[in-house]
C-alpha positions in Angstrom: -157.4 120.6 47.6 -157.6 122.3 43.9 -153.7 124.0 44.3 -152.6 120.2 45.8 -154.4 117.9 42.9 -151.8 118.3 40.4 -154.2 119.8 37.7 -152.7 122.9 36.1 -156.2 124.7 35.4 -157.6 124.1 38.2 -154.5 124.9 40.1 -154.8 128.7 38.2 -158.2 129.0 38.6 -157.8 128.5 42.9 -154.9 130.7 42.9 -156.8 133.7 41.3 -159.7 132.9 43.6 -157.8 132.7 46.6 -157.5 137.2 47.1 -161.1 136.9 46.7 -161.8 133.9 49.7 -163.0 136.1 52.5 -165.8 138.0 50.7 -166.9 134.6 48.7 -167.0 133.1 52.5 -168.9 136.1 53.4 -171.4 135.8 50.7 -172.5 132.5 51.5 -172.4 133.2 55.2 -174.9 136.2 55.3 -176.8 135.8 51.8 -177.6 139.5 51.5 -179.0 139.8 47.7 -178.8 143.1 46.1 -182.0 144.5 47.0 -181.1 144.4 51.4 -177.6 146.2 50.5 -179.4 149.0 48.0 -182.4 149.6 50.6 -179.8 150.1 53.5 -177.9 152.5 51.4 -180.7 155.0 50.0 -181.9 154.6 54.3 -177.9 156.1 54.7 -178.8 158.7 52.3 -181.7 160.0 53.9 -179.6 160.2 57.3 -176.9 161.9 55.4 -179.4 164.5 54.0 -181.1 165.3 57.1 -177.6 165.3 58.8 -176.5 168.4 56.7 -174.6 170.8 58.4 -173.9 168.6 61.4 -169.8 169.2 62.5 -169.9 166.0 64.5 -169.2 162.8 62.4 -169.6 160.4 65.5 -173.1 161.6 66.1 -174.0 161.2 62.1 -172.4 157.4 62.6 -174.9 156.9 66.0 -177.7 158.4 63.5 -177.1 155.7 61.4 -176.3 152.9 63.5 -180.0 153.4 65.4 -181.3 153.7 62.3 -180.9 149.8 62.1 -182.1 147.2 63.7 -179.4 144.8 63.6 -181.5 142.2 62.4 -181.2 142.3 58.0 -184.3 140.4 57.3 
C-alpha cells in the first residue's frame, strides 16, 4: 500500500524496508526480547565448553537441541 500511494517518501522508506520484511514479520510473531536470545546463547556456551574435544558435530547439535525445551517462555 505505501510503494502504490503515490507518496515519494513513503514510497523510499517501504522499498528500503522491504530486504528487511521477513525478520520484522518474525519479530512480531515470536516477541523474543533480548534477554531469552542472550540466556539461550551463554546455555550454547556451556554445551560448547563441556563438548571440548568431541569429533562428532551431530552429537554436539543433539547436545544442544535437548538442552531446550522447545517451549521459550
Amino acid at each position: 500500500m505505501a510503494i502504490s500511494s503515490g507518496i515519494e517518501a513513503l514510497d523510499r522508506f517501504a522499498r528500503k524496508l522491504a530486504p528487511y520484511l521477513e525478520g520484522i514479520l518474525c519479530s512480531a510473531r515470536h516477541r523474543l526480547n533480548t534477554n531469552v536470545l542472550v540466556g539461550m546463547n551463554n546455555r550454547i556456551k556451556v554445551i560448547k565448553r563441556m563438548a571440548y574435544g568431541w569429533r562428532d558435530t551431530a552429537n554436539f547439535f543433539l547436545k544442544i537441541r535437548a538442552g531446550f525445551s522447545g517451549k521459550v517462555r
